[in-house]
C-alpha positions as CSV (number, residue, x, y, z in Angstrom):
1,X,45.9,98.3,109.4
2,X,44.5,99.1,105.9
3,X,48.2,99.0,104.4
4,X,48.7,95.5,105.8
5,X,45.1,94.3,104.7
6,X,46.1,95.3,100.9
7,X,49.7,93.8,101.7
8,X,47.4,90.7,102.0
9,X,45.1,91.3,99.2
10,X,47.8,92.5,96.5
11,X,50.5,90.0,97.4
12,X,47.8,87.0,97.8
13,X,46.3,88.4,94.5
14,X,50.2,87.9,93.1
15,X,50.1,84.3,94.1
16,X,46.7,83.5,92.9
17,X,48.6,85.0,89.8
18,X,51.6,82.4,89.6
19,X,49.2,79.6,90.6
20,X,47.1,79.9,87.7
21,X,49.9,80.5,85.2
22,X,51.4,77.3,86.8
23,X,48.6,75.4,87.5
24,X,48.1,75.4,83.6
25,X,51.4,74.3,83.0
26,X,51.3,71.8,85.7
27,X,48.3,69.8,84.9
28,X,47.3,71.4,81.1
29,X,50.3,71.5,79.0
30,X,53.6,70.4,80.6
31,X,55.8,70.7,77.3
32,X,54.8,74.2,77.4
33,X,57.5,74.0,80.2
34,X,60.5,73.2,78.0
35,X,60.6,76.3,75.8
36,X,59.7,78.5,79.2
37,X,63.2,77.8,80.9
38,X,66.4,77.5,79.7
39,X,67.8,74.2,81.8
40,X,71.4,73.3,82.2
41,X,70.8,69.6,81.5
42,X,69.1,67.6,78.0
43,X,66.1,68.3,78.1
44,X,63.6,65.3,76.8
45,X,60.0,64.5,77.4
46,X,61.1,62.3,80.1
47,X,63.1,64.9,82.0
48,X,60.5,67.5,80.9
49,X,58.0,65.4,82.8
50,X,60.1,64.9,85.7
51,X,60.9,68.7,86.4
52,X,57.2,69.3,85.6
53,X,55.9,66.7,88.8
54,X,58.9,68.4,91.0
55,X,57.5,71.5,90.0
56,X,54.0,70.8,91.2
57,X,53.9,71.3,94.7
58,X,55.0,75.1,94.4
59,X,52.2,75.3,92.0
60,X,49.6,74.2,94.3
61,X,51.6,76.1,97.3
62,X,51.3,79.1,95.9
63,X,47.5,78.7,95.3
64,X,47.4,77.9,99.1
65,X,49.4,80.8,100.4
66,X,47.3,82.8,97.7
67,X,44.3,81.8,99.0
68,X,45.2,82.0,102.7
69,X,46.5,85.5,102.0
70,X,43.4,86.7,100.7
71,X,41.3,85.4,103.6
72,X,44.2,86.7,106.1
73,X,43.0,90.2,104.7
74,X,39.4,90.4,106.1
75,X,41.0,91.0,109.4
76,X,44.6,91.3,109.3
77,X,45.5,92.0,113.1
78,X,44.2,88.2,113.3
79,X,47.2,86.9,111.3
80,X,49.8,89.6,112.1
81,X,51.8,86.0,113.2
82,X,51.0,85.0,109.3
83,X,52.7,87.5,107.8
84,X,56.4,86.9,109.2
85,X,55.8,84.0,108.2
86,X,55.3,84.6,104.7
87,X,58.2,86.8,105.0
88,X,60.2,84.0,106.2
89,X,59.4,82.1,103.1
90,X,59.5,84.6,100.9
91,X,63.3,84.8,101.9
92,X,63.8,81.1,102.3
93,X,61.7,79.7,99.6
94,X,61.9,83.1,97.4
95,X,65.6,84.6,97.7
96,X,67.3,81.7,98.7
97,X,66.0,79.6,96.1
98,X,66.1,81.7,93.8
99,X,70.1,82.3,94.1
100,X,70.7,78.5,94.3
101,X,69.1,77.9,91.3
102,X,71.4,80.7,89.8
103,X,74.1,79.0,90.9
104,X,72.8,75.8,89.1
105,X,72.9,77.6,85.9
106,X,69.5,78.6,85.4
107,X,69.0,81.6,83.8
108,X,69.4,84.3,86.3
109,X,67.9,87.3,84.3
110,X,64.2,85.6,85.1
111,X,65.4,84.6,89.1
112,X,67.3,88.0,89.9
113,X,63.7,89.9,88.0
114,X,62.0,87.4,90.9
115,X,64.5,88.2,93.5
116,X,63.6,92.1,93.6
117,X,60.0,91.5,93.9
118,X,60.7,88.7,97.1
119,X,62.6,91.5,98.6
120,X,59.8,94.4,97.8
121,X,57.0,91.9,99.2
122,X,59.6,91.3,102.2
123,X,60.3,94.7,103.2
124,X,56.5,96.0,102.0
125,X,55.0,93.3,104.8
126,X,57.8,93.8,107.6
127,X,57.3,97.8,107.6
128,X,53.5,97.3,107.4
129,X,53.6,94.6,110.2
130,X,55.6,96.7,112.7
131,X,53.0,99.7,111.6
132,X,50.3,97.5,112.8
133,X,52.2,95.8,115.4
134,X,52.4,99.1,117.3
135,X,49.0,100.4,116.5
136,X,48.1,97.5,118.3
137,X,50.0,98.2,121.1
138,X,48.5,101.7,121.6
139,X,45.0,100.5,121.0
């Protein structure tokens, strides 16, 4: 169970990461988000702004899940259900995503350096899960 309670804290701590970074962006400086990507369309402060309010609600997700993650890990056999979940977004929301917006012509050297750490916090959670999933089963 200790693997999956830092699972919880490091990954949560991750998030709480990418929420701050973006939560500044977000509501501090959103032109600092036109020289961060490199977007297949004109970019102007009006489309700037546009991508910034879409762009929002995965900032203050991840501060949720971040959040959530870290209380998960006080007592992680209490939200074993939690984690596939998170594992399910990390692959839907995460991987999926990411590849789309490949396909969109974002650049991909950023989203496939963002791909390898969905799938490390994927396969890090589901090997850790079933560990505790099966220590739970003998207990």
């Amino acid at each position: 169970m200790k693997k999956l309670t830092w699972w919880f804290r490091i990954v949560g701590g991750f998030y709480l990461l990418l929420a701050v970074m973006n939560l500044y962006v977000v509501l501090l400086n959103p032109s600092a988000m036109t020289g961060m990507m490199t977007m297949p369309f004109a970019v102007t402060p009006d489309t700037t702004m546009a991508f910034v309010d879409g762009w929002s609600p995965f900032a203050f997700e991840l501060l949720g899940i971040g959040t959530f993650m870290l209380w998960a890990s006080r007592n992680p056999r209490r939200y074993l259900s939690a984690v596939w979940l998170l594992i399910w977004l990390e692959l839907v929301h995460g991987v999926l995503d990411d590849i789309y917006l490949i396909a969109r012509g974002y650049d991909a050297a950023g989203y496939i350096g963002f791909i390898v750490v969905h799938l490390i916090i994927i396969v890090t959670g589901a090997v850790f899960a079933r560990q505790a999933e099966a220590a739970a089963a003998g207990a």
